[in-house]
py3Dmol code that shows the C-alpha trace and the ligand (Angstrom):
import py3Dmol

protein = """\
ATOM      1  CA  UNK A   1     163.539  71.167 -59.459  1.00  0.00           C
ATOM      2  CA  UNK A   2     166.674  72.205 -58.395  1.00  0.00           C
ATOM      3  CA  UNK A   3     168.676  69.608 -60.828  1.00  0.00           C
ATOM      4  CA  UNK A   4     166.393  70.999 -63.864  1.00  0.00           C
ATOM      5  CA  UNK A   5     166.965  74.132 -66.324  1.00  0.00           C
ATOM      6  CA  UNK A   6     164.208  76.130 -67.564  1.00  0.00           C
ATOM      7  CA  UNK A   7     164.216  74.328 -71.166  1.00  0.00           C
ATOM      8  CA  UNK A   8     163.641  70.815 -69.147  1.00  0.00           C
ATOM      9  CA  UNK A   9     160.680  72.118 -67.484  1.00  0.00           C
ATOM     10  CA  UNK A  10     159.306  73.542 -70.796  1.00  0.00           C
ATOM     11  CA  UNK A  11     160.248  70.488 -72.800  1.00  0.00           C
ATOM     12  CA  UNK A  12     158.195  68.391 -69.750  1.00  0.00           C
ATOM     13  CA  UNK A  13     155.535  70.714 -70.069  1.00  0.00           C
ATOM     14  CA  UNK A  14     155.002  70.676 -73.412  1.00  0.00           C
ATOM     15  CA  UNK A  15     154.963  66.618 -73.426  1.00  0.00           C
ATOM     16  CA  UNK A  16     152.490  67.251 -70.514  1.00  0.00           C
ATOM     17  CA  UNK A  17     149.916  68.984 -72.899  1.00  0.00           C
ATOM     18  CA  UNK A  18     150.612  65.610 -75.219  1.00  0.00           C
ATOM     19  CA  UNK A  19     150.358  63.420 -72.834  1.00  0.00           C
ATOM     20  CA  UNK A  20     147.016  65.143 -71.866  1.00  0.00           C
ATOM     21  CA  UNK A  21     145.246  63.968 -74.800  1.00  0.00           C
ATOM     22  CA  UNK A  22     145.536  60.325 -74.149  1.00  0.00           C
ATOM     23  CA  UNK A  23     143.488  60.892 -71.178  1.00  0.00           C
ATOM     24  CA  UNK A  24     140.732  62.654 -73.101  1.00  0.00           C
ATOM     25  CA  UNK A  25     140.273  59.764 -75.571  1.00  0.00           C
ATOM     26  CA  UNK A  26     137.761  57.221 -75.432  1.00  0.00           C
ATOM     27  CA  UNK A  27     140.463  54.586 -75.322  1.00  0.00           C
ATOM     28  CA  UNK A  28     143.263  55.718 -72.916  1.00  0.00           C
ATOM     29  CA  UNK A  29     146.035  53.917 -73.750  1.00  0.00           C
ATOM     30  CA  UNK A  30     149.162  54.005 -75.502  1.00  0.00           C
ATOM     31  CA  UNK A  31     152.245  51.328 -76.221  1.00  0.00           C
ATOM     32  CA  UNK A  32     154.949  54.083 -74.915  1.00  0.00           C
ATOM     33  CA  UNK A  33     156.037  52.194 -72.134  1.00  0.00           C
ATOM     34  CA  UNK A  34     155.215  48.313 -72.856  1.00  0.00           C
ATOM     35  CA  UNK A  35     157.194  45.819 -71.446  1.00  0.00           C
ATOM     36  CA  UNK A  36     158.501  48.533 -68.828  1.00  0.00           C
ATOM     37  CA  UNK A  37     157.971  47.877 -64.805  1.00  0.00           C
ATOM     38  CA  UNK A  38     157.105  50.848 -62.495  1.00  0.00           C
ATOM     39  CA  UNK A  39     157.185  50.129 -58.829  1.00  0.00           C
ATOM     40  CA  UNK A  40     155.693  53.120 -56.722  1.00  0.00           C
ATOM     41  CA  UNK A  41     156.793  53.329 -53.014  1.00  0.00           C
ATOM     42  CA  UNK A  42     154.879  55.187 -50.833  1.00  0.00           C
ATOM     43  CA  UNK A  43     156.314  54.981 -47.463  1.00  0.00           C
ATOM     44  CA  UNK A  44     154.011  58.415 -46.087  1.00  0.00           C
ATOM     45  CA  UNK A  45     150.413  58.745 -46.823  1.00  0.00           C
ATOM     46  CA  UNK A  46     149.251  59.904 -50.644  1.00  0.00           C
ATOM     47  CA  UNK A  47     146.048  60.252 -52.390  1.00  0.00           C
ATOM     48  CA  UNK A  48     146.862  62.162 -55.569  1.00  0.00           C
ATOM     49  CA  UNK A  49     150.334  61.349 -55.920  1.00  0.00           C
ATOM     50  CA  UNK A  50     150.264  57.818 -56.021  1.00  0.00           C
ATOM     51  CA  UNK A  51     147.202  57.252 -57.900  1.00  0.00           C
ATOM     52  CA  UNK A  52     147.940  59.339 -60.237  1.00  0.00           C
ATOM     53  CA  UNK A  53     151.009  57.744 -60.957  1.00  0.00           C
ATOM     54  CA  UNK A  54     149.698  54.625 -61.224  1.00  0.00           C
ATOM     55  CA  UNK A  55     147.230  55.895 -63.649  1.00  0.00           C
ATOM     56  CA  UNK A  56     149.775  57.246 -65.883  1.00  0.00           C
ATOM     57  CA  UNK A  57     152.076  53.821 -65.908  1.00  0.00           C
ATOM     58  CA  UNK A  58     148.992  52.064 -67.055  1.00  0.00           C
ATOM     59  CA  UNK A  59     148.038  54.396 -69.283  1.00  0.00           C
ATOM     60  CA  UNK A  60     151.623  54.240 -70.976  1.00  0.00           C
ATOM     61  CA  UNK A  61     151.021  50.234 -71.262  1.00  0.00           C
ATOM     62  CA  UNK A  62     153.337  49.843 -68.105  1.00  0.00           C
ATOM     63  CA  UNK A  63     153.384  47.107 -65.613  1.00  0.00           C
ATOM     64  CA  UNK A  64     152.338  49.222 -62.574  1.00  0.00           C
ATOM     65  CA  UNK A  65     152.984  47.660 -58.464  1.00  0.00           C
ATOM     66  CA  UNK A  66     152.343  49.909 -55.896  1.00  0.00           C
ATOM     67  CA  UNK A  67     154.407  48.918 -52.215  1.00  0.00           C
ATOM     68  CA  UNK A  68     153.607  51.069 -49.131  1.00  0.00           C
ATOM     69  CA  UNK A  69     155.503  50.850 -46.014  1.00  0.00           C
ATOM     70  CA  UNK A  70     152.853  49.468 -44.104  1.00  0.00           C
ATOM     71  CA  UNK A  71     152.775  46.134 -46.249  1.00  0.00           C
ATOM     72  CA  UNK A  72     156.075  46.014 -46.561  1.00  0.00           C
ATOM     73  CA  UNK A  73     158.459  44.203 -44.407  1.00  0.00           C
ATOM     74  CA  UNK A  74     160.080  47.554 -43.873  1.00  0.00           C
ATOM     75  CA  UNK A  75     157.082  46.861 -40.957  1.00  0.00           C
ATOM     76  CA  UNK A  76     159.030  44.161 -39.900  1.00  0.00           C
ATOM     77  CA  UNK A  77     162.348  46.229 -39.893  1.00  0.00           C
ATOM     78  CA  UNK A  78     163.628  45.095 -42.954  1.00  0.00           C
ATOM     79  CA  UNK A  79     166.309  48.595 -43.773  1.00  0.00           C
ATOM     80  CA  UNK A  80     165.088  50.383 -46.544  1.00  0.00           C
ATOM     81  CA  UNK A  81     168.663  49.902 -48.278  1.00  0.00           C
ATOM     82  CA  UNK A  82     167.754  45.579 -47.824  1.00  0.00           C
ATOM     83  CA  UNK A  83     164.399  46.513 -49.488  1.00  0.00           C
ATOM     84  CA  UNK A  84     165.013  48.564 -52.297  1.00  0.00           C
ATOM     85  CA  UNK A  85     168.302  45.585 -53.169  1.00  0.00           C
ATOM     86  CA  UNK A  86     165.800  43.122 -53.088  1.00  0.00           C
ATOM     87  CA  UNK A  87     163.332  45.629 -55.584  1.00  0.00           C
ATOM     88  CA  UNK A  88     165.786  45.890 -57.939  1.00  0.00           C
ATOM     89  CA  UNK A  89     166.594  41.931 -57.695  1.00  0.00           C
ATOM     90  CA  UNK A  90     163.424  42.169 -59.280  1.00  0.00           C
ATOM     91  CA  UNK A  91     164.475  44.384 -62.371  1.00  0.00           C
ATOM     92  CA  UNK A  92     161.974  47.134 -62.209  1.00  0.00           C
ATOM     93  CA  UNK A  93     162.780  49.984 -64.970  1.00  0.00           C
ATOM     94  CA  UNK A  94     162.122  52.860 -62.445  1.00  0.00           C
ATOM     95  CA  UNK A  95     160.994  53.411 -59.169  1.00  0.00           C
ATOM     96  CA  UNK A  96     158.818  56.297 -57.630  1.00  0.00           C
ATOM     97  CA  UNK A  97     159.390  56.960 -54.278  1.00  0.00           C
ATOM     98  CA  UNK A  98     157.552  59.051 -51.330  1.00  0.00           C
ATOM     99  CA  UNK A  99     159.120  59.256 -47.625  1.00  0.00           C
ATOM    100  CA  UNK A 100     159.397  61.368 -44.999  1.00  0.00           C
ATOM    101  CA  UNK A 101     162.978  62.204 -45.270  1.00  0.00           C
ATOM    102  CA  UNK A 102     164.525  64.619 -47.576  1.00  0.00           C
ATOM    103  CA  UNK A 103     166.823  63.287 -49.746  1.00  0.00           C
ATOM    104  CA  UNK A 104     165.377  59.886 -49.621  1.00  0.00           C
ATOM    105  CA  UNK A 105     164.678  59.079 -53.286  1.00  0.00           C
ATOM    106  CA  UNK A 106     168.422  61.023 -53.786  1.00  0.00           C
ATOM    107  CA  UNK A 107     170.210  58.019 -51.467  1.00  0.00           C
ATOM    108  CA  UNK A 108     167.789  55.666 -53.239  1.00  0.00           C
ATOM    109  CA  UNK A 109     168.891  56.680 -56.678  1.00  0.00           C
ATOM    110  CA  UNK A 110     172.824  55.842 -55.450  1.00  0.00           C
ATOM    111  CA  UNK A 111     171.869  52.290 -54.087  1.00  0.00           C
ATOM    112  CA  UNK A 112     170.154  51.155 -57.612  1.00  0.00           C
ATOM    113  CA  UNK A 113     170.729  51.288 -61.177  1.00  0.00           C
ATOM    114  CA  UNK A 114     166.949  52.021 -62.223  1.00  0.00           C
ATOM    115  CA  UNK A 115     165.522  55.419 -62.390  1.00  0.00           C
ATOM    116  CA  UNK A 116     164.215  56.985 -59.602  1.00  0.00           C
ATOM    117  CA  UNK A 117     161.345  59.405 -59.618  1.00  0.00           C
ATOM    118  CA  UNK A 118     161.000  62.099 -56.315  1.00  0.00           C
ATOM    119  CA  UNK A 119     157.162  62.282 -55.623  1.00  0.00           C
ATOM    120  CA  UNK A 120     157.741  63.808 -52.294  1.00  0.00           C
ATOM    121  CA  UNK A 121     160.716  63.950 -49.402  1.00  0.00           C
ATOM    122  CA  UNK A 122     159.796  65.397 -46.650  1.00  0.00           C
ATOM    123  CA  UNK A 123     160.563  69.310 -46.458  1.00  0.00           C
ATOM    124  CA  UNK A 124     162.815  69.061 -49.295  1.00  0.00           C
ATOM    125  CA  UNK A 125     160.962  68.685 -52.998  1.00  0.00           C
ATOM    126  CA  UNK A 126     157.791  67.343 -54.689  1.00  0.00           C
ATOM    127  CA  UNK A 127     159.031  68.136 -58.135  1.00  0.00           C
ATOM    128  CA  UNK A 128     156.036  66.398 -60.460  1.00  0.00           C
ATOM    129  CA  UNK A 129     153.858  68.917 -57.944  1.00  0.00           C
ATOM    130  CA  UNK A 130     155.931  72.156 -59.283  1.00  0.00           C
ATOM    131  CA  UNK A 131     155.298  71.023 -62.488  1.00  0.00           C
ATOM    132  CA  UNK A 132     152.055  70.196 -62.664  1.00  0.00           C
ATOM    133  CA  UNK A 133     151.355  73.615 -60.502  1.00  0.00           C
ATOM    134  CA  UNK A 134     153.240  75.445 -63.511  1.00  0.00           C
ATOM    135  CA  UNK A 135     151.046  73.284 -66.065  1.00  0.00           C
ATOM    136  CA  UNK A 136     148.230  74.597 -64.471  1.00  0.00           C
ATOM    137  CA  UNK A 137     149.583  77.987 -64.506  1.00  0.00           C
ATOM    138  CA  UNK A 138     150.314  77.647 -68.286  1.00  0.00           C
ATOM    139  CA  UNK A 139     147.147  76.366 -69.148  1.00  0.00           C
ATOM    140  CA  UNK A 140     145.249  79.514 -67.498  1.00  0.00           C
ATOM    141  CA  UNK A 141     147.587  82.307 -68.002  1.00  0.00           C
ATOM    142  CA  UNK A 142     149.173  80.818 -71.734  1.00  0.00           C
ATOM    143  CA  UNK A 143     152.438  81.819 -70.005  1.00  0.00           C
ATOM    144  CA  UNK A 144     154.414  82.217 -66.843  1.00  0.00           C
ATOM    145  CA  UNK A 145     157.172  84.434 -66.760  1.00  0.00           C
ATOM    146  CA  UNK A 146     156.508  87.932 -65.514  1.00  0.00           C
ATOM    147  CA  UNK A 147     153.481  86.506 -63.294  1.00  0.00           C
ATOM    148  CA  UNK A 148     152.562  87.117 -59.867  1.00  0.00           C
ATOM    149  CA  UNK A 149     152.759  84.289 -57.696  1.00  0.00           C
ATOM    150  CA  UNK A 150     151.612  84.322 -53.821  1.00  0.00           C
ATOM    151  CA  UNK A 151     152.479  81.014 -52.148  1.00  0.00           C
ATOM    152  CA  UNK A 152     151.138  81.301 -48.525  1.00  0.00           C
ATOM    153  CA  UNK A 153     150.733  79.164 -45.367  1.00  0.00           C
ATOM    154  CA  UNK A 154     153.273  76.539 -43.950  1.00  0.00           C
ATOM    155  CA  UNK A 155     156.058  77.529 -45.791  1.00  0.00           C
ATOM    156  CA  UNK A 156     158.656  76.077 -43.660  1.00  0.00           C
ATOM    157  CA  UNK A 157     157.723  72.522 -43.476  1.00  0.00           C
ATOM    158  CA  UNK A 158     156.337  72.469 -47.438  1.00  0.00           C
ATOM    159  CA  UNK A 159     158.137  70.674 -50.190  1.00  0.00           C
ATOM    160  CA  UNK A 160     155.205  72.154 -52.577  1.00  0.00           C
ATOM    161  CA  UNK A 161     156.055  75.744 -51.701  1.00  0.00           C
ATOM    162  CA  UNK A 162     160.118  75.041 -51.749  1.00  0.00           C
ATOM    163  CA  UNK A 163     159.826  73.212 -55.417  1.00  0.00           C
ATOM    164  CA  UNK A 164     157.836  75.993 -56.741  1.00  0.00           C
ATOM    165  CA  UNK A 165     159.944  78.489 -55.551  1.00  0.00           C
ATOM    166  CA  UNK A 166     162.537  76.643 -57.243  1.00  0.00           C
ATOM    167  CA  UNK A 167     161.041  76.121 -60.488  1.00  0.00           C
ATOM    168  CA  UNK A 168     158.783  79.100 -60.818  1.00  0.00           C
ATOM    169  CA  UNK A 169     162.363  81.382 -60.261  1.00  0.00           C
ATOM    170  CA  UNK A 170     164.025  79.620 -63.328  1.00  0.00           C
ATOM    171  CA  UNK A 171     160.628  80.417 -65.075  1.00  0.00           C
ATOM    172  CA  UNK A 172     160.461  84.451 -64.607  1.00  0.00           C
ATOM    173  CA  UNK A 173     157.516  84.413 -62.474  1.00  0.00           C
ATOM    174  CA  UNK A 174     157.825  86.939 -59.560  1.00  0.00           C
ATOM    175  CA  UNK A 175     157.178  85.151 -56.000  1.00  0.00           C
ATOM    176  CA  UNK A 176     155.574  86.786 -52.897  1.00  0.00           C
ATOM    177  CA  UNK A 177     155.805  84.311 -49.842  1.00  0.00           C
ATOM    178  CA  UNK A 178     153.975  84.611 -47.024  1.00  0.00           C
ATOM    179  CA  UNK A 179     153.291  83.378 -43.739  1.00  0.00           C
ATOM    180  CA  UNK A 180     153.610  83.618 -39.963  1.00  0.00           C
ATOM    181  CA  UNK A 181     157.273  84.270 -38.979  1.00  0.00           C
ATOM    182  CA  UNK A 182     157.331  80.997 -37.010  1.00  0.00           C
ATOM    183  CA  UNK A 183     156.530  79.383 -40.220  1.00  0.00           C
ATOM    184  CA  UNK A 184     159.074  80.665 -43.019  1.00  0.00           C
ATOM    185  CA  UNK A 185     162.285  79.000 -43.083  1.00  0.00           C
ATOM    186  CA  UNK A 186     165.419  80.444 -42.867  1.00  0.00           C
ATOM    187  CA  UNK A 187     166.833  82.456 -45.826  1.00  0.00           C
ATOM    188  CA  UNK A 188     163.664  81.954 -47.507  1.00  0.00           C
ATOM    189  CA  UNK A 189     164.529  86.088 -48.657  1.00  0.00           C
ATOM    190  CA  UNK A 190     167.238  84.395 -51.115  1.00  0.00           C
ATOM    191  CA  UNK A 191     164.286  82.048 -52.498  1.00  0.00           C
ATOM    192  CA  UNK A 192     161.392  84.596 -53.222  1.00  0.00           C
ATOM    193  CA  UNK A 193     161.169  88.379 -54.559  1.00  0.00           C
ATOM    194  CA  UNK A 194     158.904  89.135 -51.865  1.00  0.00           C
ATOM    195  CA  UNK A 195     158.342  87.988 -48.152  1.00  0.00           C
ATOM    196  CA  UNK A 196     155.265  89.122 -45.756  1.00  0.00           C
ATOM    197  CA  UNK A 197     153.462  87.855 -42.884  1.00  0.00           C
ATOM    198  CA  UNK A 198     150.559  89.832 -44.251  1.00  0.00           C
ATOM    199  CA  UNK A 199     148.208  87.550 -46.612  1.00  0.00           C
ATOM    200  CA  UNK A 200     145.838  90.883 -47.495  1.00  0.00           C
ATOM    201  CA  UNK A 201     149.299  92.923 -48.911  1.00  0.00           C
ATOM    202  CA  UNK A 202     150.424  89.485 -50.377  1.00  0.00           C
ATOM    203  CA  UNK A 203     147.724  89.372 -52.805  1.00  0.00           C
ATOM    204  CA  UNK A 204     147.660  92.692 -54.073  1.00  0.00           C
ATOM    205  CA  UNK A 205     147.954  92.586 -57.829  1.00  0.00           C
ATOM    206  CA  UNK A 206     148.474  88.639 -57.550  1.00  0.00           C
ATOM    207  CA  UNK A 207     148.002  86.630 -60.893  1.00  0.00           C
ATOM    208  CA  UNK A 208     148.121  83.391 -58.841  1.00  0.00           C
ATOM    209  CA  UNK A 209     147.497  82.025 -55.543  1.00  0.00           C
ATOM    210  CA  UNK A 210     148.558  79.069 -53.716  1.00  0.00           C
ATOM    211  CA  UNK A 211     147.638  77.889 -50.276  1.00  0.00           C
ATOM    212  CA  UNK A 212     149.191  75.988 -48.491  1.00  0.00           C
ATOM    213  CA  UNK A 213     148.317  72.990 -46.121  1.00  0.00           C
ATOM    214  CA  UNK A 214     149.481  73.247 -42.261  1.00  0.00           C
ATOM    215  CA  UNK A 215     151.816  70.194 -42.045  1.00  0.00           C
ATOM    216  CA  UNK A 216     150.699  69.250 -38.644  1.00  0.00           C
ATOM    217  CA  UNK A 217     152.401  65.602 -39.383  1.00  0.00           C
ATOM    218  CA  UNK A 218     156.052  67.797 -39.824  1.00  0.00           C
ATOM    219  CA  UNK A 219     155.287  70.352 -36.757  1.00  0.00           C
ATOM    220  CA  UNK A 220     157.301  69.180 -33.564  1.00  0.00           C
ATOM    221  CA  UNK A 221     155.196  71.702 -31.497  1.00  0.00           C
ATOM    222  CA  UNK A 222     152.331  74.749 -31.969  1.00  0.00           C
ATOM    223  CA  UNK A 223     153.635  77.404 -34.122  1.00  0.00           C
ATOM    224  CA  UNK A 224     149.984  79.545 -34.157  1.00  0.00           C
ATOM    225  CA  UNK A 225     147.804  79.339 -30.879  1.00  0.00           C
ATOM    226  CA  UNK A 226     144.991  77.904 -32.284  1.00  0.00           C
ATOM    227  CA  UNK A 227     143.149  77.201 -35.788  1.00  0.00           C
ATOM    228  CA  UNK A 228     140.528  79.710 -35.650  1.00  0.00           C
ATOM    229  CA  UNK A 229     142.915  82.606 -34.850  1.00  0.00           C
ATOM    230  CA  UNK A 230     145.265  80.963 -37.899  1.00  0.00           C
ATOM    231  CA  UNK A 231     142.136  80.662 -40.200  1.00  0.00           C
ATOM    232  CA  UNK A 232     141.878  84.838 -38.871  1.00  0.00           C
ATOM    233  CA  UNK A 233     145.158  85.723 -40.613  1.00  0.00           C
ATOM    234  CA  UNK A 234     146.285  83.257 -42.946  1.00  0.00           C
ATOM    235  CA  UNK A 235     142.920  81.612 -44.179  1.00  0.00           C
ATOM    236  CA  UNK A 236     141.720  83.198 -48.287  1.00  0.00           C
ATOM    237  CA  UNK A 237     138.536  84.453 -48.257  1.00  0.00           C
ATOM    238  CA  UNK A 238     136.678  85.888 -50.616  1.00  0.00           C
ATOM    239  CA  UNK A 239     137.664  89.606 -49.584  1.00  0.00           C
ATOM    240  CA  UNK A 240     141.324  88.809 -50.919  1.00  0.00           C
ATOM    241  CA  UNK A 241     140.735  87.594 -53.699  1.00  0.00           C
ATOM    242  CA  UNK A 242     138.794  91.357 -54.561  1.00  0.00           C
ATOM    243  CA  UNK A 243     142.355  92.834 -54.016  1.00  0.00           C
ATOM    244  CA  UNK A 244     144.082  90.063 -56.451  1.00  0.00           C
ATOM    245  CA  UNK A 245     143.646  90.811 -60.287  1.00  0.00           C
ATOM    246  CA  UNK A 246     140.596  90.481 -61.479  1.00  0.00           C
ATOM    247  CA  UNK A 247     141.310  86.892 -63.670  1.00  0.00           C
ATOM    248  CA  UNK A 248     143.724  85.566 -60.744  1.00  0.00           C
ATOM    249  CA  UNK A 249     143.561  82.108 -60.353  1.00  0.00           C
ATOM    250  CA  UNK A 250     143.725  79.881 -56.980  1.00  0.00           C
ATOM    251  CA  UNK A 251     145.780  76.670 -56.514  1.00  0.00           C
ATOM    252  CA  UNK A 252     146.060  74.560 -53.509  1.00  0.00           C
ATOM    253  CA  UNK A 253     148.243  70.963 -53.666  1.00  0.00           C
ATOM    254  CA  UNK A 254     145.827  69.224 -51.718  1.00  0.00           C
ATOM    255  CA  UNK A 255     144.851  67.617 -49.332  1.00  0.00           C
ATOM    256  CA  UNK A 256     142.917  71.030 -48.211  1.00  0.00           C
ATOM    257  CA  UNK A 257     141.852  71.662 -44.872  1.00  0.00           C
ATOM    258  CA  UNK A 258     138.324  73.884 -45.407  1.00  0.00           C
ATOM    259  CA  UNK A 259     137.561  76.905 -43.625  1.00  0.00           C
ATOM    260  CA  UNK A 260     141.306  76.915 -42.165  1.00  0.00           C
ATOM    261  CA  UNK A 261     144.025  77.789 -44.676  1.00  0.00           C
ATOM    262  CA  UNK A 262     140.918  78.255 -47.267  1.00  0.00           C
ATOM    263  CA  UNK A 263     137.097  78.858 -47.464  1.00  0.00           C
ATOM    264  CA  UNK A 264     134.964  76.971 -48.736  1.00  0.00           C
ATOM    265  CA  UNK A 265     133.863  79.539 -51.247  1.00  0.00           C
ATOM    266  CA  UNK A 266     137.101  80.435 -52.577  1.00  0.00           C
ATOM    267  CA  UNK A 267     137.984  76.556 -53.437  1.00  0.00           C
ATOM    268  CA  UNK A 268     134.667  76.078 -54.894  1.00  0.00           C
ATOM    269  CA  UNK A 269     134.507  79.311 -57.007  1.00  0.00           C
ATOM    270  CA  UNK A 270     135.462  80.283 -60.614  1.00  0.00           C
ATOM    271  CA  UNK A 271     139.197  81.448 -59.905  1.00  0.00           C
ATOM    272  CA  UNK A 272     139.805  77.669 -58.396  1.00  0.00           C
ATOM    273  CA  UNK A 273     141.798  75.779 -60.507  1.00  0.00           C
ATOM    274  CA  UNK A 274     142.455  72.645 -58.044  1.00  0.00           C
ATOM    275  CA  UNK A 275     140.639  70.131 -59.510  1.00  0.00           C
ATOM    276  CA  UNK A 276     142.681  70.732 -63.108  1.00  0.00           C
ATOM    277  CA  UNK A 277     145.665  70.607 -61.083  1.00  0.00           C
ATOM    278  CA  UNK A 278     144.785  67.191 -60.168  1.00  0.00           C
ATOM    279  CA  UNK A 279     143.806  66.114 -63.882  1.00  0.00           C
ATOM    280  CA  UNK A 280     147.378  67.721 -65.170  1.00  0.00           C
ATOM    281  CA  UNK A 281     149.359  65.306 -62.423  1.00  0.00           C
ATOM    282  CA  UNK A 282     148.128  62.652 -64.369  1.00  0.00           C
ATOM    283  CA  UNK A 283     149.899  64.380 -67.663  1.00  0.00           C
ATOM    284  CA  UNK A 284     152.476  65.578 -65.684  1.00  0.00           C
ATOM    285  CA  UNK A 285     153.434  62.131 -64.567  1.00  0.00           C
ATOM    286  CA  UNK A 286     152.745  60.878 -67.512  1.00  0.00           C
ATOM    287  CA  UNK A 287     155.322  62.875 -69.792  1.00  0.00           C
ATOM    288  CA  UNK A 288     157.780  62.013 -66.992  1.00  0.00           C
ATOM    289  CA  UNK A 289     158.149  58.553 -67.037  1.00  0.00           C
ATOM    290  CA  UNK A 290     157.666  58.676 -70.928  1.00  0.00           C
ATOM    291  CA  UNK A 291     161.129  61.445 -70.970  1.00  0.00           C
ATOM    292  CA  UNK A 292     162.786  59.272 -68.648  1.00  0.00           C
ATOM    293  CA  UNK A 293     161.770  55.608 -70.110  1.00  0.00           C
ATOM    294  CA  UNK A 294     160.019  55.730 -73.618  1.00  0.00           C
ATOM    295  CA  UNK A 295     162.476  58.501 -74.938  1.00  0.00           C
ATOM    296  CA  UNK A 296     165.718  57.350 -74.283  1.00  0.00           C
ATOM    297  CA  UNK A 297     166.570  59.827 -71.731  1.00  0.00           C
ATOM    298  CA  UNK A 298     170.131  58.430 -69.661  1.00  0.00           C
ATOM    299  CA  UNK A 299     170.132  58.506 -65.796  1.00  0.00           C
ATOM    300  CA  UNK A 300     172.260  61.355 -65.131  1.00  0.00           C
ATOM    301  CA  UNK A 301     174.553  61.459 -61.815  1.00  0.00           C
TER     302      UNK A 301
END
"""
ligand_1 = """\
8
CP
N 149.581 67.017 -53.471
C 149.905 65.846 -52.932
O 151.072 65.470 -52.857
O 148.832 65.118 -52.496
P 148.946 63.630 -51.899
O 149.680 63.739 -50.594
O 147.534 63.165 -51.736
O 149.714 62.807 -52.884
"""
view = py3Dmol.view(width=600, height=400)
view.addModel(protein, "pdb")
view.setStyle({"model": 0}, {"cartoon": {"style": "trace"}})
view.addModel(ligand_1, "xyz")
view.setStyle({"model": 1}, {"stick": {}})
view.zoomTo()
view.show()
């Protein structure tokens, strides 16, 4: 999000909303992207990501193959500078990549000559996420700038909350971050407008709400002494969400742990918008590979 000005994120959303369409046909299909190959590498775990990725290649005509780490020979130590050489022996048109470094897909992008789509680097960014979290937004609010945005939880060890903050900044939306101290990064004042470990004066007034998922898989040791006393302070219940405005909506990027950083209520009520924010990743991802391979969009450096 970082390498993106506020007209590429409109432009991306407004292709989204396009894009969108061809999923609610009967037929979904379209020729954008025939003859073009997509190869998705997912070297960390991903439900929504990847599959909705792959759904959005095929539904742009692409020729779609999905490599994971696991049946890779990257499980036989093959360096992933060997593998992605011997990918693009293979002339793919663009690559998405997931792994649990940060600036992966970044080195990635220097070793090749085909595109290179971030769908997730460890702390650092999952930019199609901020995007199809602002989509969402968009779709629910008909705007962003000047709304309140409370991202909350794991702040520290989340891409999702460090993209948005990004992205929803060049956007005009006012951010309120909050979690416990041993969980916001450093200089995360210089990212948001607002920082509080308190979740019931973080939603105050809030337009929008996004939890967050506790990156156990990122956590080196216990930064909360135990789930239930987390779920105590940081979990949304319905109570907050009577202090939020009355139309706020909640987001969460998934995969949610119930009845920890969220109730069950809450996701399952009228203010929950995560299911759409799965549909739009499919848009999302979509009008990305179509900007970056059907409409003659250059690789930039
Ligand atoms: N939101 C998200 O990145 O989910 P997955 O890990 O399932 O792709």
């Amino acid at each position: 999000m970082e390498d993106l000005t506020p007209e590429d994120i409109s432009q991306i959303l407004n292709t989204s909303k396009l894009m969108k369409g061809i999923s609610e046909r009967d037929v979904k299909k379209a020729p954008t992207l025939r003859g073009k190959t997509i190869i998705n590498m997912f070297a960390e775990p991903s439900t929504r990501t990847r599959t909705s990725f792959e759904i959005a290649g095929k539904r742009l005509s692409a020729d779609v193959i999905n490599i994971s780490t696991s049946g890779s020979s990257m499980s036989k130590g093959e360096s992933l500078k060997d593998m992605v050489a011997n990918l693009e022996a293979m002339r793919p048109d663009l690559i998405v990549v997931r792994h649990k470094s940060d600036g992966a897909p970044a080195m990635i992008s220097r070793w090749t000559n085909c595109t290179v789509v971030n769908a997730g680097d460890g702390r650092h960014e999952h930019p199609t996420q901020s995007l199809l979290d602002m989509m969402t937004i968009l779709e629910s609010k008909r705007k962003l700038e000047g709304l309140n945005v409370v991202i909350f939880g794991d702040i520290k060890n989340s891409r999702v909350a460090r993209s948005n903050m990004i992205g929803m900044k060049k956007m005009g939306m006012n951010i309120t971050v909050c979690g416990p101290k041993t969980m916001l990064p450093l200089y995360v004042e210089e990212m948001a407008d607002n920082v509080t470990t308190s979740l019931a004066d973080a939603v105050v007034g809030a337009d929008v709400i996004m939890a967050l998922r506790i990156q156990t898989e990122r956590l080196e040791k216990a930064k909360f002494p135990n789930a239930r006393e987390y779920s105590r302070l940081f979990g949304l219940t319905l109570s907050h969400l009577k202090k939020a405005k009355h139309n706020a909506i909640v987001l969460h990027p998934g995969p949610i742990n119930q009845g920890i950083e969220i109730s069950p209520e809450v996701v399952e009520g009228q203010w929950s918008v995560v299911l759409d924010q799965v549909t739009n990743g499919v848009a999302v991802r979509m009008a990305t590979l179509y900007l970056l391979l059907g409409a003659g969009l250059q690789k930039t450096e």
